[in-house]
C-alpha positions in Angstrom: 81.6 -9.2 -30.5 83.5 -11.9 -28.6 81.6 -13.0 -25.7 84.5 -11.8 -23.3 84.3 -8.2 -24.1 80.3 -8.7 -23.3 81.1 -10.3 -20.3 83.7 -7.5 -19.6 81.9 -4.6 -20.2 78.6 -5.9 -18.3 80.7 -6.6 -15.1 82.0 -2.6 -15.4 78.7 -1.8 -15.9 77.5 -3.6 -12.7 80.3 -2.5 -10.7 79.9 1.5 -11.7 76.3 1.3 -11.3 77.2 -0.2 -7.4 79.8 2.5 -6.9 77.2 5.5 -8.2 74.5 3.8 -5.9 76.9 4.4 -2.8 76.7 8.3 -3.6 73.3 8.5 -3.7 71.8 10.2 -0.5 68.8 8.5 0.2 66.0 10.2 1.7 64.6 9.7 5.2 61.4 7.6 6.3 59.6 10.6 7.1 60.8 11.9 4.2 59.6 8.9 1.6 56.1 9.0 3.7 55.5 12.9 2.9 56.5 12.5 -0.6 54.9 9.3 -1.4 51.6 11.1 0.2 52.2 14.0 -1.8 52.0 11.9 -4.8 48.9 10.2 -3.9 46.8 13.3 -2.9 47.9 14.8 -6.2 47.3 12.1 -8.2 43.8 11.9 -6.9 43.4 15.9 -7.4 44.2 15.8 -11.1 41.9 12.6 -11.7 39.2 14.4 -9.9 40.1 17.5 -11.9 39.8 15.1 -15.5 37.0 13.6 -14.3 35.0 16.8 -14.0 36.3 18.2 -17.4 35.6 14.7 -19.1 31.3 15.4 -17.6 31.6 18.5 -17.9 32.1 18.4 -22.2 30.3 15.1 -22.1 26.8 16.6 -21.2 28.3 19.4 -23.4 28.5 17.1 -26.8 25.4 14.6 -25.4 23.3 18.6 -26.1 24.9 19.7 -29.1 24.0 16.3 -30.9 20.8 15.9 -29.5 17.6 15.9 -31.8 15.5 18.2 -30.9 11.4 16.9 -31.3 
């Protein structure tokens, strides 16, 4: 490709991508704060959650393999 129609068709690019960003409705402060909370306290819920499955069938295996005297 000549480097024009690269040039050309990253400047459209740019310029569409500028246009779509003007149509987005962006949410509020508040609104970001909730979400970004929400995120964190169920982030934290589902590693807890993994954690407790991941001792739970540790112990589990750690007795199955265990030699018995």
């Amino acid at each position: 490709m000549h480097i024009q129609v690269i040039y050309k068709r990253l400047f459209t690019y740019i310029k569409e991508s500028l246009h779509e960003l003007k149509r987005v409705v962006w949410p509020t402060r508040k609104q970001a704060i909730t979400h970004s909370i929400a995120v964190v306290v169920m982030s934290i819920a589902v590693a807890a959650f993994l954690a407790g499955l991941d001792l739970i069938f540790s112990f589990g295996v750690q007795q199955l393999l265990q030699v018995k005297r």
